[in-house]
C-alpha angles and dihedrals in degrees: 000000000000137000126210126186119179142166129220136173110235122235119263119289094012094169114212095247088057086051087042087049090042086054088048096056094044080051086056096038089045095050086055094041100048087235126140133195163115135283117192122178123180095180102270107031135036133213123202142185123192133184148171140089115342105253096046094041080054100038089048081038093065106035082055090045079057102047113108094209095090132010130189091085111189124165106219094184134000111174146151105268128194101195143010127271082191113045093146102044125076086177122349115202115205117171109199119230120271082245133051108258119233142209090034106297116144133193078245118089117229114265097034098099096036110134091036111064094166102053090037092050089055085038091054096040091047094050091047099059102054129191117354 
């Protein structure tokens, strides 16, 4: 299995029900694919994590590095996984407050992440800070 979690900064004018249609096709694609993750949007970037077996996580991987939707592409972390931080998710959607949120709180609910604190840790920092 592999994980891949990336940011990207969306085109211009992305409005938030395109984002909300694009979520809706990864949960589809993901169904077919056996793949499970986590779509966060703040209003200008995304944050993404992907995984599944290799060759899925890389074939859905390239056809995202290609969507003009979004550019700025940069991997924050592509690595081996034994197991899923996601089981449950075949594509999670989570919108980031206008503001940035403060003391710690998250749009995550404790608990979510928690067998992945590395990836939880760059979700709920990316999340806090909102829009930039």
């Amino acid at each position: 299995m592999k994980r891949v979690v990336y940011v990207s900064t969306a085109a211009p004018n992305l409005a938030d029900d395109e984002v909300e249609r694009l979520a809706a096709e990864a949960v589809r694609r993901n169904e077919t694919l056996d793949l499970t993750g986590l779509l966060a949007f703040n209003g200008v970037n995304f944050m993404q994590a992907l995984e599944g077996e290799e060759a899925a996580v890389d074939e859905v991987f390239g056809s995202i590095r290609r969507d003009p939707r979004h550019g700025g592409l940069v991997a924050l972390i592509e690595e081996p996984c034994s197991s899923r931080l996601f089981p449950d998710w075949r594509m999670r959607y989570v919108r980031a407050p206008s503001r940035p949120l403060l003391n710690g709180q998250t749009a995550l609910n404790r608990g979510d992440l928690a067998n992945g604190a590395q990836v939880a840790e760059l979700f709920a920092g990316f999340l806090r800070l909102g829009p930039g």
